[in-house]
C-alpha positions as CSV (number, residue, x, y, z in Angstrom):
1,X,0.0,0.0,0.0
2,X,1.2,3.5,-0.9
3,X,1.4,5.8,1.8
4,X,-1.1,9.5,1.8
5,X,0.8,12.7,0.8
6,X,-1.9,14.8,0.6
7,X,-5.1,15.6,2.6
8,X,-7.4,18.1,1.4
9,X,-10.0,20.7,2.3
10,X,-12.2,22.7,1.0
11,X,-14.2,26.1,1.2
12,X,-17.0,27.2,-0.7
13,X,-18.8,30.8,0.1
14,X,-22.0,31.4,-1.6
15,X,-25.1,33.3,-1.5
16,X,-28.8,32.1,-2.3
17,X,-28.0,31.0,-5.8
18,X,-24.5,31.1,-6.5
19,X,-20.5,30.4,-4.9
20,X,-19.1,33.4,-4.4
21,X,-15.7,32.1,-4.0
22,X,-13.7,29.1,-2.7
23,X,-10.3,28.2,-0.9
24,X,-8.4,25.4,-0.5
25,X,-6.5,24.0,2.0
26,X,-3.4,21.5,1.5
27,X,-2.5,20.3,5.2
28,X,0.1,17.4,4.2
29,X,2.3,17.7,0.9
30,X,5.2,16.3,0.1
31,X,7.1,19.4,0.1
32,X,6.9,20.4,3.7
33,X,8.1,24.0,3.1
34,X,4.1,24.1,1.8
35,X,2.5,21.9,4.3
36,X,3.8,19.6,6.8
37,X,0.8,18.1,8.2
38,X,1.0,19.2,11.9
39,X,2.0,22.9,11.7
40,X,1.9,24.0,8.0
41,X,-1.1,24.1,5.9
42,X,-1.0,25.4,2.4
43,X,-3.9,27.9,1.3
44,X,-4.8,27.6,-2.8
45,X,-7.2,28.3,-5.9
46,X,-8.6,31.4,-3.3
47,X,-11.0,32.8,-6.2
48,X,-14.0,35.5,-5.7
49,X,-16.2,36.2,-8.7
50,X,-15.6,39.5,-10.4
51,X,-19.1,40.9,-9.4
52,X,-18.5,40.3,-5.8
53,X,-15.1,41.5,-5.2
54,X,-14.0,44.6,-3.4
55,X,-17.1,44.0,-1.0
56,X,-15.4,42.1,1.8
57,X,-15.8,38.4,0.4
58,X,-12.3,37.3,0.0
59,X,-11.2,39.0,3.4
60,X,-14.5,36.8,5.1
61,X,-13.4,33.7,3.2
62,X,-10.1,33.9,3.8
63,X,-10.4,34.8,7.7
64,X,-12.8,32.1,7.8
65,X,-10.4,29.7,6.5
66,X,-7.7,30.8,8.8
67,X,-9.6,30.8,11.9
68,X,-11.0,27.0,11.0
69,X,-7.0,25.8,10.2
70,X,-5.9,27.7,13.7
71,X,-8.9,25.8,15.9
72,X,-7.1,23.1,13.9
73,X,-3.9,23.2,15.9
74,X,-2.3,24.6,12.8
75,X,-0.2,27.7,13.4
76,X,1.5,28.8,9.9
77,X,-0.2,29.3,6.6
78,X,1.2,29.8,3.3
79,X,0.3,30.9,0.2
80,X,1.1,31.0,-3.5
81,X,1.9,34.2,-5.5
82,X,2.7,34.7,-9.1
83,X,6.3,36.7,-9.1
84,X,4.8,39.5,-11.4
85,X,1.2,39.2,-9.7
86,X,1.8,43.2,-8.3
87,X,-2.1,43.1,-7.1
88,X,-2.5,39.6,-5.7
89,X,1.1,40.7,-3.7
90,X,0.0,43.5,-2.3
91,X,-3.6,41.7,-1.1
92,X,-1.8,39.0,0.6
93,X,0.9,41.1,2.6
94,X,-2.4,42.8,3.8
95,X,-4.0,39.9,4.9
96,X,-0.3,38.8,6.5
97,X,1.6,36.7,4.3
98,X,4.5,38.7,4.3
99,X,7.4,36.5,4.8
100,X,8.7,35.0,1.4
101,X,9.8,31.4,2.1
102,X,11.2,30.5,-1.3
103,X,10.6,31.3,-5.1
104,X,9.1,28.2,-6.5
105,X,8.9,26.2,-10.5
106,X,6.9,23.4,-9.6
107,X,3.2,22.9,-8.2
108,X,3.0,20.5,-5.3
109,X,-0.6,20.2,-6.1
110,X,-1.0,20.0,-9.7
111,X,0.4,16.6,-11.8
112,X,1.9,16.0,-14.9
113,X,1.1,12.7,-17.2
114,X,3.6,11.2,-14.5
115,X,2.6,12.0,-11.3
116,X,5.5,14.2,-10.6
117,X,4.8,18.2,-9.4
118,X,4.1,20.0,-12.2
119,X,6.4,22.7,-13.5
120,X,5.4,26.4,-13.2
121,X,6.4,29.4,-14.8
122,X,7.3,30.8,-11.2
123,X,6.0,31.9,-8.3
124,X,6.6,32.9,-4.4
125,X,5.6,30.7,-1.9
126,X,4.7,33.0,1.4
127,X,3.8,32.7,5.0
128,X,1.4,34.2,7.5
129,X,1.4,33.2,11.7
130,X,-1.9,32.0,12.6
């Protein structure tokens, strides 16, 4: 038997009819700079529809996430950031991911026809304190 490398969760906010948005959480990868398992979990595919951002979603979303992986026993989160994503930058150091842990070229949570981490055209992997 193969051992787990990954556990998943998953986050949808919506409204009467439709998501609003949705985060993922990877708590065990096999890169452990992204998610150990115990301590680490890593946050991805955070999206909000066009029409509702700028109202408060993403912040509520993504608090809601944070708060849920802290009564979790987690106590560092971190995130993924394209290295010429200026915007997405800026939102995340706001929200606390400010300390850059590496600069990254492969996706720990994407596959190629292999099963190997995908390659990426680049991006920073940060961390935020819970």
């Amino acid at each position: 038997m193969k051992k787990l490398i990954s556990v998943r969760l998953i986050w949808s906010l919506c409204d009467e009819e439709n998501i609003v948005g949705e985060l993922y959480a990877f708590l065990k990868l096999e890169d452990k700079d992204f998610a150990d398992g115990k301590d680490i979990a890593y946050l991805c595919a955070f999206r909000v529809n066009k029409e509702y951002r700028g109202k408060g979603y993403g912040s509520m979303l993504m608090n809601t996430v944070l708060s849920d992986l802290k009564s979790k026993n987690f106590s560092l989160a971190t995130i993924g950031v394209g290295m010429d994503e200026e915007g997405n930058k800026k939102m995340y150091d706001h929200m606390g991911f400010n300390r850059k842990i590496k600069e990254c070229f492969f996706d720990p949570c994407a596959r190629d026809k292999d099963m190997k981490p995908a390659a990426d055209e680049g991006f920073i992997l940060m961390l935020k304190e819970l």
